[in-house]
N, C-alpha and C positions, 0 to 999 in steps of 0.2 A: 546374578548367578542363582539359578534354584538350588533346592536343598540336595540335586543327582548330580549336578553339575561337579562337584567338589570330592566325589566319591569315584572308586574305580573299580570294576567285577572284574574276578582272574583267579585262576587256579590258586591256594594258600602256598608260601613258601613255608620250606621248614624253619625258616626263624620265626614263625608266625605260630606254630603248633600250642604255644603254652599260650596264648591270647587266645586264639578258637579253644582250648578249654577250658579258659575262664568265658568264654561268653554261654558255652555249655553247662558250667557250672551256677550261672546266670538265670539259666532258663528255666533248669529246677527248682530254682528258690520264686521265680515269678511265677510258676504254675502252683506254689502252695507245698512243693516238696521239700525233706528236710535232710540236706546233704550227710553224708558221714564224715568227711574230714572238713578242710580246710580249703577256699578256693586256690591257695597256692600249692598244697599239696594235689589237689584234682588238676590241675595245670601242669604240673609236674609230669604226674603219670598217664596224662591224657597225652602229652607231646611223645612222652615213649610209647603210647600205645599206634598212635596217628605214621609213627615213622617206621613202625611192621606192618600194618596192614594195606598191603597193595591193593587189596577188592574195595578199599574203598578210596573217592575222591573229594576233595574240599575245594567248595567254591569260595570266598570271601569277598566283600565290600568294605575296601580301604579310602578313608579319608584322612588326612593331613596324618597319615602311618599309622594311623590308630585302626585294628580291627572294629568293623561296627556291624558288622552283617555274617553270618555264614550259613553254607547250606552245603550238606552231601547228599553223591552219589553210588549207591553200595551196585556195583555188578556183579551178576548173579551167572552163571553156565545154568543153560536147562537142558534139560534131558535131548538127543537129539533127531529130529523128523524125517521122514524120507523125503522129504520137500525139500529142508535147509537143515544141514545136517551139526552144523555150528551155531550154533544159538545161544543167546544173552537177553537178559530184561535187568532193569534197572528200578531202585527203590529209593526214593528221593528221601534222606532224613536227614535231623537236627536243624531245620530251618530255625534261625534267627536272628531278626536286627534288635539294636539296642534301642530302648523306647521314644528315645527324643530325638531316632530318623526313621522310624516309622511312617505311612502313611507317603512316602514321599518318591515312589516308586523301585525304593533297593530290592525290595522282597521280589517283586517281578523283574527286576534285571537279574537277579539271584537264578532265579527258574529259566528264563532265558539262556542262561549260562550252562544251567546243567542239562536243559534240554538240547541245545546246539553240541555239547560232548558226547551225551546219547547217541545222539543221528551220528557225527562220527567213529564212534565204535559199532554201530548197526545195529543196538537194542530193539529188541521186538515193542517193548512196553516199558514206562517208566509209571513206576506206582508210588504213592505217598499216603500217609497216614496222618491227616489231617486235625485239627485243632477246629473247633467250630469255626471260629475269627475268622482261619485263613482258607477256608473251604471256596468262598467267592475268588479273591488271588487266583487260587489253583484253576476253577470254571474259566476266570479270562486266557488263561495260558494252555486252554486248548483240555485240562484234565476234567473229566466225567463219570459221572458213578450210572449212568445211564443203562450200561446193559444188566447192570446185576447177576453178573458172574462171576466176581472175584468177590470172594468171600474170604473170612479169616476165623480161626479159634483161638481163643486165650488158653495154651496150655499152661503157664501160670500166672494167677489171676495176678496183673499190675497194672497198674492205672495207667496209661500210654499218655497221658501229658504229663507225669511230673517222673517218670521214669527216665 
């Protein structure tokens, strides 16, 4: 059995919410960030927060019921076109597996996940905001910074990896 074999990609149930913010809680501390509370209490308040927000979706990678991967998808409404007059794009965030199932293809079944729910809702674009690391990941799954027209501003200045 490889190390994917044992693991399972699917939408997060809400009995899973305070495990996806402890792995969230996770990520800030591995990127060099220095939480304000306590990971139990960010657990706490991230599951209240996960069960009001409908614009966004949580994919997770579950092994033997342990959370060890997750990845959202925030849907956006855009303005609309005389082309198509309902419009959507999507913002792929919070990606992360826990360190000792890395490298072992969850992060790309991760993205596979959020990308085949995109195509079902009929997002124009799915965009991410990448970590160096996982810039190549994102290149194999089809994502590219090729045309250079999606740009962004810091209107307040925060470091996007330990934020």
């Amino acid at each position: 059995m490889s190390r994917t074999d044992d693991v399972t990609v699917r939408p997060a149930r809400t009995e899973e919410w305070s495990a996806v913010g402890g792995l969230r809680w996770d990520s800030l501390l591995e990127a060099g960030g220095v939480p304000d509370c306590s990971r139990e209490d960010f657990a706490e308040r991230f599951a209240e927060w996960a069960a009001t927000h409908g614009g966004h979706e949580c994919f997770v990678a579950v092994a033997d019921d342990q959370v060890v991967g997750m990845m959202w998808l925030a849907v956006m409404d855009r303005v609309p076109s005389a082309r198509r007059f309902e419009r959507a794009s999507g913002d792929l965030q919070c990606a992360f597996v826990v360190p000792d199932r890395r490298n072992a293809g969850i992060g790309g079944r991760l993205i596979g996940a959020v990308l085949a729910r995109a195509a079902e809702l009929g997002l124009e674009r799915v965009t991410v905001h990448s970590s160096p690391r996982a810039i190549p990941v994102y290149e194999r799954h089809g994502f590219t910074s090729a045309d250079d027209r999606l740009l962004h501003a810091w209107v307040a200045h925060v470091d996007g990896y330990t934020a």
